[in-house]
Structures are given as C-alpha cells and as structure tokens.
C-alpha positions in Angstrom: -25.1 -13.4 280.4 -27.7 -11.3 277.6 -25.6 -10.9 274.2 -26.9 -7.9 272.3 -24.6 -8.9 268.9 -23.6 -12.6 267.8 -21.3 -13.0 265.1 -21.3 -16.0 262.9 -18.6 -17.6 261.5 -19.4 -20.9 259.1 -17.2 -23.8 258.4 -17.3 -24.4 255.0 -15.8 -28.4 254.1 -17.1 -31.4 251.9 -18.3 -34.1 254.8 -20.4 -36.1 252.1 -17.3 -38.4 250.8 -16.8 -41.6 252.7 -13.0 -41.1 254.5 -10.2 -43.5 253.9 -10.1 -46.1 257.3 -8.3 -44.6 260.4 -8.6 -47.8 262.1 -9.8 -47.0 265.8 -13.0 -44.9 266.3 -11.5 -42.5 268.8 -8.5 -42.0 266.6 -10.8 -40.8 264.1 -12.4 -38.1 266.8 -9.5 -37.0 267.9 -8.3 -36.2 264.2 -11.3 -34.3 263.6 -11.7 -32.5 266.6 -7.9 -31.7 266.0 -8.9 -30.0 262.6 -12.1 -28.3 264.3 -9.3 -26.5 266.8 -7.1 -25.8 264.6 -10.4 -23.9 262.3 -11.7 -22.5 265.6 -8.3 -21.1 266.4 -8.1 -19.3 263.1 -11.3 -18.3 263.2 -10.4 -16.6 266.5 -7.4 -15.0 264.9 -9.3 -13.9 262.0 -12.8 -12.0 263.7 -10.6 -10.8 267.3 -11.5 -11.3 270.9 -15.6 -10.5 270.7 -16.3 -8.0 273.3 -18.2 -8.8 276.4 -21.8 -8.0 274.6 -21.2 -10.1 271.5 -21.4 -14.3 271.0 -19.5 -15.5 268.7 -20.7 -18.8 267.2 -19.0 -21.5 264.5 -21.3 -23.7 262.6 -20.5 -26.7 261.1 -22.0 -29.0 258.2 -24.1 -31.9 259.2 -22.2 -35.0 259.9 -19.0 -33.3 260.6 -17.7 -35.6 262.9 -18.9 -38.9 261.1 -20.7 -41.9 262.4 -19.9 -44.2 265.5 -21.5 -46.4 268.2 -23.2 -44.9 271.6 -20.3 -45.5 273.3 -18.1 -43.7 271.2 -20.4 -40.7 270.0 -20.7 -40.0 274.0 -16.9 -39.9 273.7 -16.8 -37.9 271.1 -19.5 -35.3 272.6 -17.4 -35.0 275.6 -14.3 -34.4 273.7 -15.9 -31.6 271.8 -17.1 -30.0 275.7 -13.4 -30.4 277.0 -12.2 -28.5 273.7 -14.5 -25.5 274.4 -14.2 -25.9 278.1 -10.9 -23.5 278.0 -11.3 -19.7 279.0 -10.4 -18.7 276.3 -13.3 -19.4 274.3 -15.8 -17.5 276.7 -18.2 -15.7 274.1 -18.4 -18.5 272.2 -20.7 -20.9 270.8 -19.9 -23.9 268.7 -22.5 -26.1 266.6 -21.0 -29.6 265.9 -23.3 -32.7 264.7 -22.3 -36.5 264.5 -24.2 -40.0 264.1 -25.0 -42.5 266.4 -25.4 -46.3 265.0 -26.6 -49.5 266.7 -27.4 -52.9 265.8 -31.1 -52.6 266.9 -32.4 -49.3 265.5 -32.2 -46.9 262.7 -29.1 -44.1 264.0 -30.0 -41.1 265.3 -28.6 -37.6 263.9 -27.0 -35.7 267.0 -26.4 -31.8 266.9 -24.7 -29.9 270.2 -24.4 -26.6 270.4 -22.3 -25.6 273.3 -21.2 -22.8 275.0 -17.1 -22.2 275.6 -15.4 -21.8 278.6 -18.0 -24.3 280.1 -17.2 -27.7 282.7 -17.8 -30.4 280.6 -20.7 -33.1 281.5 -19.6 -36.7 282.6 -19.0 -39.5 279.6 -21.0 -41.2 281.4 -23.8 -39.5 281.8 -24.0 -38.4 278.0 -23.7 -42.3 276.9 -27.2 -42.4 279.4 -29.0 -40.0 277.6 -27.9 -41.6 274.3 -29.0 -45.1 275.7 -32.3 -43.8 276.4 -32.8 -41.9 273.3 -32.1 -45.0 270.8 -34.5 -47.7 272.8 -37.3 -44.9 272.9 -37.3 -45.1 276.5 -37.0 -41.0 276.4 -39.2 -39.6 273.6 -37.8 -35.8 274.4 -34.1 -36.3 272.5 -33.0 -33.4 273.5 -31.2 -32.9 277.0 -29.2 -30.0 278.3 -25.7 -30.8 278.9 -24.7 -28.3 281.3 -23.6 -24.9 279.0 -24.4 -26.9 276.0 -27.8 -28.5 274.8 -27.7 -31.8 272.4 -30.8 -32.7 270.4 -31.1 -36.0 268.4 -32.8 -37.0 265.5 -33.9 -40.7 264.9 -33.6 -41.1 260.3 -36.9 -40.9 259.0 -38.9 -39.2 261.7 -38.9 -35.5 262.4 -37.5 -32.8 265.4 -40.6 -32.4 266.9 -40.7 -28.6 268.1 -42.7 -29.0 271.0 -39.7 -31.3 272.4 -36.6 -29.7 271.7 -36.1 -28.4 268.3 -36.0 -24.6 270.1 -34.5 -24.3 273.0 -32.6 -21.2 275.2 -29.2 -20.9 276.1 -26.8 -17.8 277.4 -30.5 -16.2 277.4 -31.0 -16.8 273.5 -33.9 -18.8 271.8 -32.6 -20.9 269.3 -34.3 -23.1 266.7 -32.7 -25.9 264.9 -33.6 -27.6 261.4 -31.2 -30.8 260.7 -31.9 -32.0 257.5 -33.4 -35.5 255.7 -32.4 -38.1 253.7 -28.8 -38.1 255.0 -28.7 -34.0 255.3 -30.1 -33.2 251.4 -33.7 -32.6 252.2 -34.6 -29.8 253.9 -37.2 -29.9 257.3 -38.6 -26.9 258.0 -38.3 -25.8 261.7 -42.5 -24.8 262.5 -42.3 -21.4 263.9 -43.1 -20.5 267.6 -46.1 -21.4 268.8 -48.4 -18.4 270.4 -47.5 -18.1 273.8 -44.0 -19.5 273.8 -40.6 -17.7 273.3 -40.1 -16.8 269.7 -37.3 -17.5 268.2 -34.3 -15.5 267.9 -31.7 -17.4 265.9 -32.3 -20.0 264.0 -29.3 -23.1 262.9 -30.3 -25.4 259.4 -27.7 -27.9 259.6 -27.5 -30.0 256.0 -25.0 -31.9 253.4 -26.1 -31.7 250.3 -28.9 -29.3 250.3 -29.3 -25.8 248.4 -30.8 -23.9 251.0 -33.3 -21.6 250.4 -34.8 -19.4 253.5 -38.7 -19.7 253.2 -40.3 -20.8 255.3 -38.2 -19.3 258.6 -39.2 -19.8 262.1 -37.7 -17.0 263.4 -39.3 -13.8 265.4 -38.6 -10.7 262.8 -35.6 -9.4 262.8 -34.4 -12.7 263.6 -31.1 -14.4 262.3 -30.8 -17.8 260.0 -27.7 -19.2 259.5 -27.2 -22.1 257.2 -24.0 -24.7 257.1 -23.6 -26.9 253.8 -21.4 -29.9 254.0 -21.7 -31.0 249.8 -20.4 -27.9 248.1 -23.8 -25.3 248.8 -21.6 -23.2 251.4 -23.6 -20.9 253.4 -25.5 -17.7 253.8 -26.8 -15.6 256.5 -30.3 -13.7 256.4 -32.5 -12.1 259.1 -36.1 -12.0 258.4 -37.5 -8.0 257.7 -41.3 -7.1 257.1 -41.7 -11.4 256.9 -39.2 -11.8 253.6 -35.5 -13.0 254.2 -32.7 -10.4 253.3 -29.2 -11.9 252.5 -26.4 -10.5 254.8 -22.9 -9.9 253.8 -19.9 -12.1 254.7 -16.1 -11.9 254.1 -14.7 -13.8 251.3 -14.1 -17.3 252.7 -10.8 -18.6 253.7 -9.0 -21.7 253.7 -8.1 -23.7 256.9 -4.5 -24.7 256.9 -4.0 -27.9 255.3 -1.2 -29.3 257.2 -0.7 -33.1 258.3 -2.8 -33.6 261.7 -0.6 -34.4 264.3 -1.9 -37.2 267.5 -0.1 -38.0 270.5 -1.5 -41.0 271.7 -1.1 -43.0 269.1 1.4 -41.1 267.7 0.6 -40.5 264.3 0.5 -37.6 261.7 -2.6 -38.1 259.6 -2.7 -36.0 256.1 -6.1 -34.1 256.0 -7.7 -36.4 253.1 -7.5 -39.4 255.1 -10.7 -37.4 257.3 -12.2 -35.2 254.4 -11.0 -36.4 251.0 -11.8 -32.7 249.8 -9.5 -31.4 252.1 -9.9 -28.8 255.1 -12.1 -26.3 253.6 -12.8 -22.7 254.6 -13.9 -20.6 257.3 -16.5 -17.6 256.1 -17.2 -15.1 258.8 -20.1 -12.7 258.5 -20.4 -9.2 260.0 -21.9 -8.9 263.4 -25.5 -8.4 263.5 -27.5 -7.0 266.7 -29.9 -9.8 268.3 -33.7 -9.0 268.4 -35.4 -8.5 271.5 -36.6 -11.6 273.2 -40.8 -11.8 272.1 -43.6 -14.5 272.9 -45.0 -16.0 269.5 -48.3 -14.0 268.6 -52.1 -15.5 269.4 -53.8 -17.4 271.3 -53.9 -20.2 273.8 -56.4 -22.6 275.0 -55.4 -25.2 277.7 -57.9 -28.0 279.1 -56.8 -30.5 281.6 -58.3 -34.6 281.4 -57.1 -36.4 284.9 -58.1 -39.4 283.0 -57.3 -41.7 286.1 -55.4 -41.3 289.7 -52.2 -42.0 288.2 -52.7 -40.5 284.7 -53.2 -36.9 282.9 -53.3 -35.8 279.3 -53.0 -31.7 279.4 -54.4 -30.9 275.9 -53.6 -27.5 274.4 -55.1 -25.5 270.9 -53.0 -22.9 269.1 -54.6 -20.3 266.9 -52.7 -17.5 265.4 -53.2 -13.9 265.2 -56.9 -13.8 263.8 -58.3 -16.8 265.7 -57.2 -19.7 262.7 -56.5 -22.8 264.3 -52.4 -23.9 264.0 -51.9 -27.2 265.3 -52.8 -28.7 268.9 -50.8 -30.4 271.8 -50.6 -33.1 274.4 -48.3 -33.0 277.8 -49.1 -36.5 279.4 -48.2 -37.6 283.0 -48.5 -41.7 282.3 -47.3 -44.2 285.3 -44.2 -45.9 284.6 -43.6 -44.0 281.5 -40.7 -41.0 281.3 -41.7 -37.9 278.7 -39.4 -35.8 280.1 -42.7 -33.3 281.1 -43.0 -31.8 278.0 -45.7 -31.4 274.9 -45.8 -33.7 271.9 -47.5 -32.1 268.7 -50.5 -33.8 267.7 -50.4 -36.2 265.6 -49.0 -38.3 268.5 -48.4 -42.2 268.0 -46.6 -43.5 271.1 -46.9 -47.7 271.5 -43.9 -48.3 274.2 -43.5 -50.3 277.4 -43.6 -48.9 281.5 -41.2 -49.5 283.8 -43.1 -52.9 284.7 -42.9 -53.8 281.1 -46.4 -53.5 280.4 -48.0 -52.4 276.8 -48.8 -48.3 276.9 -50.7 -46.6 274.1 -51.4 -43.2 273.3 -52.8 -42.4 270.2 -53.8 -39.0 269.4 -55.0 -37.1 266.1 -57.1 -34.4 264.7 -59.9 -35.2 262.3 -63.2 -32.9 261.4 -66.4 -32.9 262.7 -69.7 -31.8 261.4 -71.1 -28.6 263.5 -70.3 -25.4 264.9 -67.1 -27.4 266.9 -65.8 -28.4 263.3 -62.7 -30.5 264.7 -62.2 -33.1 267.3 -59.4 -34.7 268.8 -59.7 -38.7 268.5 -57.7 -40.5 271.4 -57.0 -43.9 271.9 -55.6 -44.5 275.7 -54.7 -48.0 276.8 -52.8 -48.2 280.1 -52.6 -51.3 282.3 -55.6 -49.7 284.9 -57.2 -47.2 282.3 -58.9 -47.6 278.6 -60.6 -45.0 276.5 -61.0 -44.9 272.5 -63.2 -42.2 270.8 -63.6 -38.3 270.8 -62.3 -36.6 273.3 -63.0 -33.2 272.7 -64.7 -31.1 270.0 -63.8 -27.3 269.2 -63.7 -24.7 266.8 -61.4 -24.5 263.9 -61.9 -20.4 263.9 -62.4 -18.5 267.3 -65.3 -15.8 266.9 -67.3 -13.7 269.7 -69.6 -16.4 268.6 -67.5 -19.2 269.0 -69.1 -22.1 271.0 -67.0 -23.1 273.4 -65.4 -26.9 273.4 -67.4 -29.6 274.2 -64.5 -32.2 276.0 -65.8 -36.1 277.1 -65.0 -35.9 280.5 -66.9 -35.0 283.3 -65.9 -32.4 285.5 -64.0 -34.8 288.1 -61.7 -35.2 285.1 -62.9 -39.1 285.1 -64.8 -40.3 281.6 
C-alpha cells in the first residue's frame, strides 16, 4: 500500500566489540534476534500502533547480527522474516545487516530490509542466492525476498547503484549506503540517475563512523536516516533547498537489560555475552511526511550494439540538468552468463566463466578523445564465438543544439 508518513525509530547499541563464545552459530542468532524482539516490542509500546497511512521502520547498526557461514546467515535471514512475519507488525519495516564468511572469498556484508506481517521466503532458497552471490556467479547482489529485499556487499568493492543499491518496496524508493573498512568509512550512495525513480528515503548503515549528511542521494524533501553501531548514535535529516536540516528525536531509551532466555537449548544468556556494552537504546524520531514519488532530473541517451546472434551490450549516457555528462552504463545479454538483466556502471571489469565453463570478458571504461565527441567508451569483449577490443562509441561530454551526434563502431545491422 502508499504510506504518506514513515516514522523512524533507531537502535542505538555498541556491535564493534568481539562477543564472548556462545558455542553454536544458531544459538548465537537466536539470542540476538531474541534481543531485536524484545527492542522492537518496546519500540512498539513506546511510538503506538502507526495508523494505516504511516510506516514505521527500525534501523539497526551495521553488523548487528555478527558473522557466520552461508548456511547459517541464510538461517539467520529467515529467522529475522519469520520474526516480522506476525500481524502484528503490519506498517512496519525493519533494517537488519549481518556477514557472510567462506573459506574461498572475501565475506560479503548483507543488509535486509523487510516489510512485517509478510510470509517468509524458503531457507533454502535464500542460502541459493547467497551461493551465487559469493562465487560471482550473480553480479546483481541484491534479490527481493518476497516483502523484503536483501542486498550484499563483497569487502573492498562497492554497492553499485545501477544493481541494487536503490530499490522500491511498499511503493517507496529506497537507497542504501553500507559502510567500508568494517562499517567506519563512509560510501556515498550516487544519487538517482536522470530518468530513474529518485529516491525518497535513504538507509547509511555503519560501525564506527561519524556520519555527516553531504553528499545525500535523496530527491528533496527526502529522508536520511543514519544507524551507528561504535558509540556515533544517530540522526535524522531531510534534504530542503539541496542542504540537510537535522530533525528532532526523543531522548533515547534503554532496552531492558534482562538475561535472554532460549528454549531449545535451554539457556539464559546475560546480555554481555552478545554485546559486551550491553543492550543499548531505542531513539525514535517524530513522524515526517514522505515526498512525492519523482524521476531523477536530465537526460537520457540509449544506443543498442547486437554485437552477435547470442550477445547485446545496451549502452546508456546520463547527463544532468544542463546537458553535463554524469556517468554512463552497460545492460549486457551474454550466452551462458546470468546479470540478473540489469545496468552495471561503467567502469565495468567482469573476467568470469559461462555455464559451459568457458573464459568471458567484458571490459568497459571511459577515456577522452580529441574532437567535438570529446569521450569514448573503450570495450574489450571476448566471448567464446565473438571478439572486439577498441572504441566503441564516441560522444559528447556537453550536449548543445550543436552537439554532434555519437559516432558508435557498429554498423547499422548491429554487427562490427
């Protein structure tokens, strides 16, 4: 349904000290996801049933959940589902991260946000998605999970935000920032590109970071709502004639710091043994009315290269408000290869295997050009039936009445 207010509330706890050993993995989830109820059910105590216009939505520091294999992150990821899945938590939204380890490749940063009163998706099928995502088999990280949507981030390489870094749910564009160098470095979240849903609330997820709201991605009048997990708290601002305003919260409040109780194993687990700093505080802001829904300002250029029978690169050029060239794209249909049909932000560097096992490369990045057409895009293509390295297209970096138009290196078939 369309929310006209949304209501944040942010869950303020230390999740930078290592804990003390719980022993089994899933013992460890279920403690935490015992505390998360136990803050989201205050939470709901505190703010009141949100009326049938408003979303309420609880943000959490990065790496609230800890770190575990595949296998367990997907339970842990279907946990957090079934604990929203009540009616009870209709009008509500929940952001949650975690990280996912393996012996073969760096972990990857997970953030869901998910919607309450919601069926939750199969184990299963989130342990798939997570397969895929850590042996680069699926460059999109990011995947809808029913009412909720779960984007990963590899350590050391960026959200790109052509692939899942914005996203809509309960008819709400969101953006999401997750931060570096273990959640203490901030990564800007690009804004909307002309042409595509702007965005209307924006998530920067960290641990250690001192947040400060330039630049923002949002539409104006949009929300940002940051979540610190090393003692920076958390602020609110919407974005007003392009500069960030500070909105007012209540005074935080503590979470109960009672022993968590498990059933199976039975156990009662003091607080510290999870978050040595203990169970922190809840700080809800006032409700704030959602901007209209908006494309991104400018304008859009599209050219399509059917490089082959079985392959096509659709290459797009962004330029803002007064014709300045942003950034370009690349949406690729490659045999054997699964990109989840959606645009990669040049530069693009992708050296993987097909389904037959055999060596792709796509290799695309801006560089300038003497001329009017002042940049080109260079492309290096190898596929098992197709080759091309070189230029293949030049344009303008400023679009004039005078503007030549691109000059591309394929003919009109499409073939080179």
């Amino acid at each position: 349904m369309a929310y006209d207010k949304v209501q944040f509330i942010t869950y303020n706890l230390d999740t930078s000290a290592a804990p003390a050993a719980l022993g089994e993995a899933r013992q460890n989830i279920d403690a935490r996801l015992a505390l998360l109820s136990r803050a989201l059910n205050q939470a709901a105590a505190n703010t009141g049933s949100p009326p049938d216009e408003s979303l309420k939505v609880l943000v959490t520091p990065q790496q609230f959940l800890g770190c575990y294999s595949l296998a367990d992150a997907a339970y842990a990821l279907h946990s957090v589902q079934q604990l929203l899945a009540a009616p009870c938590w209709q009008h509500w939204a929940l952001v949650i991260s975690l990280q996912a380890k393996s012996e073969s490749a760096a972990p990857m940063t997970l953030c869901l946000v998910q919607l309450g009163a919601a069926v939750a998706l199969g184990q299963e099928q989130i342990a798939q998605y997570l397969t895929a995502w850590q042996g680069g088999r699926d460059l999109s990280a990011s995947q809808r999970l029913g009412q909720g949507y779960l984007l990963a981030k590899r350590a050391g390489e960026g959200l790109n935000p052509a692939t899942g870094a914005t996203f809509n749910l309960a008819e709400i564009q969101w953006g999401l920032e997750l931060a570096d160098d273990g959640g203490k470095r901030r990564a800007p979240l690009p804004a909307a590109l002309p042409g595509q849903p702007g965005v209307q609330l924006q998530l920067a997820l960290s641990c250690g970071l001192d947040f400060r709201p330039q630049p923002l991605a949002v539409l104006e009048g949009g929300l940002v709502c940051h979540c610190d997990g090393a003692g920076f708290g958390s602020g609110l601002w919407r974005l007003e004639n392009g500069a960030a305003s500070a909105l007012s919260g209540q005074a935080p409040e503590p979470v109960s710091d009672a022993p968590i109780e498990l059933g199976s194993p039975l156990a009662s687990l003091p607080v510290s043994s999870l978050y040595p700093k203990g169970a922190g505080k809840l700080r809800a802001f006032t409700p704030q009315p959602l901007p209209p829904a908006a494309p991104a300002p400018g304008q859009v250029q599209t050219f399509n290269w059917q490089v082959s029978e079985q392959a096509k690169l659709d290459l797009t050029l962004f330029y803002d408000q007064d014709g300045q060239f942003l950034c370009a794209q690349c949406q690729a249909a490659l045999p054997g290869v699964n990109l989840a049909e959606r645009p990669y932000r040049l530069p693009l560097n992708l050296c993987i295997r097909d389904s037959q096992g055999q060596p792709v490369v796509l290799k695309l990045r801006l560089q300038s050009c003497n001329g009017l057409q002042d940049l080109a895009i260079n492309c290096n293509l190898d596929l098992p039936h197709f080759k091309f390295s070189g230029i293949a297209m030049v344009f303008c970096s400023t679009l004039r009445g005078d503007a030549p138009a691109p000059i591309t290196a394929w003919k009109e078939s499409g073939f080179v």
